[in-house]
C-alpha positions in Angstrom: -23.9 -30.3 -139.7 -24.3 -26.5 -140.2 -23.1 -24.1 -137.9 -24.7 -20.6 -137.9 -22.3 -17.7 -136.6 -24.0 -14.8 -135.4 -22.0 -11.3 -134.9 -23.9 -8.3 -133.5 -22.0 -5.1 -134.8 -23.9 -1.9 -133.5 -22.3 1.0 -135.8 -22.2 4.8 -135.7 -21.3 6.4 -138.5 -18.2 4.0 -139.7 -17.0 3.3 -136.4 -18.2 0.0 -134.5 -20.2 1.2 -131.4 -20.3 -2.0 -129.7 -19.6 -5.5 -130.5 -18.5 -8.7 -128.8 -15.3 -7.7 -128.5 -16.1 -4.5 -127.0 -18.8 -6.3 -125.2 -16.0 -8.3 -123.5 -13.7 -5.4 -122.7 -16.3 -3.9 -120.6 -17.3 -7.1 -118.8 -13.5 -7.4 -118.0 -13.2 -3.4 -116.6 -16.1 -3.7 -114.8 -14.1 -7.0 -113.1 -10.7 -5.5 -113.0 -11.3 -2.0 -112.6 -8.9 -1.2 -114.8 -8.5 -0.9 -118.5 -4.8 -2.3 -119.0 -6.1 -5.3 -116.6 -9.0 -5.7 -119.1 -6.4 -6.0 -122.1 -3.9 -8.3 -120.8 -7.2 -10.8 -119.5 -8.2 -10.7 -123.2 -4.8 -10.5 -124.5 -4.9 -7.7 -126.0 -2.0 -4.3 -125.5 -2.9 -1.3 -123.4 -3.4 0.8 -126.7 -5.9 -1.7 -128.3 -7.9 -1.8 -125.2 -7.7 2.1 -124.7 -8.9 2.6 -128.8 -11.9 0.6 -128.2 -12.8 2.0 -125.2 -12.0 5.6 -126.8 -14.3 4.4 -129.9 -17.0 3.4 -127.5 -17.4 6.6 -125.6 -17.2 8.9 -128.6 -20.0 6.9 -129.7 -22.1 7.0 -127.5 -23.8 10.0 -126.1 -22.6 9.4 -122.4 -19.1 7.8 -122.0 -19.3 4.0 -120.9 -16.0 4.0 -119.4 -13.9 6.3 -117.3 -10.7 6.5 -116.5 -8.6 8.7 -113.8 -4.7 8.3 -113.9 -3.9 6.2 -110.5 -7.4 5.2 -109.9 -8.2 2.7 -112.6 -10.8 2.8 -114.6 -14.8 1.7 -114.3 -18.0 1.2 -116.4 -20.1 3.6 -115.7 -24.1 3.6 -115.3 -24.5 4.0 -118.8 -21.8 1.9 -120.0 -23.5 -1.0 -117.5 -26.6 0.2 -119.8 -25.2 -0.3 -123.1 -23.6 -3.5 -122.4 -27.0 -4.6 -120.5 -29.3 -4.0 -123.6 -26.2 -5.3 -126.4 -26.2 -8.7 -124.3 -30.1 -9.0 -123.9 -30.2 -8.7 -127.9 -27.6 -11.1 -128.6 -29.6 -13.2 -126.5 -32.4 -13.1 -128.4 -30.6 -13.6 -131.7 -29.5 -16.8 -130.5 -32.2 -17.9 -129.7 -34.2 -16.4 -132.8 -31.2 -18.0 -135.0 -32.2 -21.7 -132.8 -35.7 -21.7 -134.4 -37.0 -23.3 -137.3 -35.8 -20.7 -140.5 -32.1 -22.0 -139.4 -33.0 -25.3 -139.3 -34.6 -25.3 -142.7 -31.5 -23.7 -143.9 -29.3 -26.4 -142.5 -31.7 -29.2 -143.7 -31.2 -27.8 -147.1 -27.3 -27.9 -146.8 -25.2 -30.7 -148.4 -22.4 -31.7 -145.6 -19.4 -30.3 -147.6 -19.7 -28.4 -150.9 -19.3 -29.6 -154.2 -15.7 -29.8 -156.0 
């Protein structure tokens, strides 16, 4: 059985804009208020967690996230936005990839490859 592995990867310039990884982070802010929180939840380090979140808000033409020393951090209205419309469309690649082109492709498969 074939298994079909969709990624979203919204770019600007080089740099990935938002992703499911990035995706995730701000889910996990928006819960935890805070980006080190975020991190350790996804087990990731503080620095990992503050590079994407750095990344995201240079990319994007209002910051997603923001972050006051002793007050946490929190997605803001566009970040809620961005994250909003990047789910919606992976939605609708998953379910555009469950149609009938995938399954044509899978039907045409052989189980493992050749040797």
């Amino acid at each position: 059985i074939a298994r079909l592995k969709l990624k979203l990867q919204l770019f600007c310039g080089d740099e990935i804009a938002m992703g499911p990884g990035k995706a995730a982070l701000l889910q996990a802010i928006a819960r935890t208020g805070s980006i080190s929180a975020a991190g350790r939840e996804l087990g990731m380090s503080y620095r990992r967690a503050w590079v994407l979140v750095d990344t995201m808000n240079r990319c994007f033409a209002r910051p997603l996230v923001e972050a006051h020393s002793g007050s946490g951090a929190w997605v803001t209205e566009a970040g809620e936005a961005a994250l909003a419309d990047y789910l919606a469309l992976a939605e609708a690649a998953g379910k555009a990839a469950a149609g009938p082109h995938f399954a044509r492709l899978e039907a045409a498969l052989r189980e493992l490859p050749e040797p």
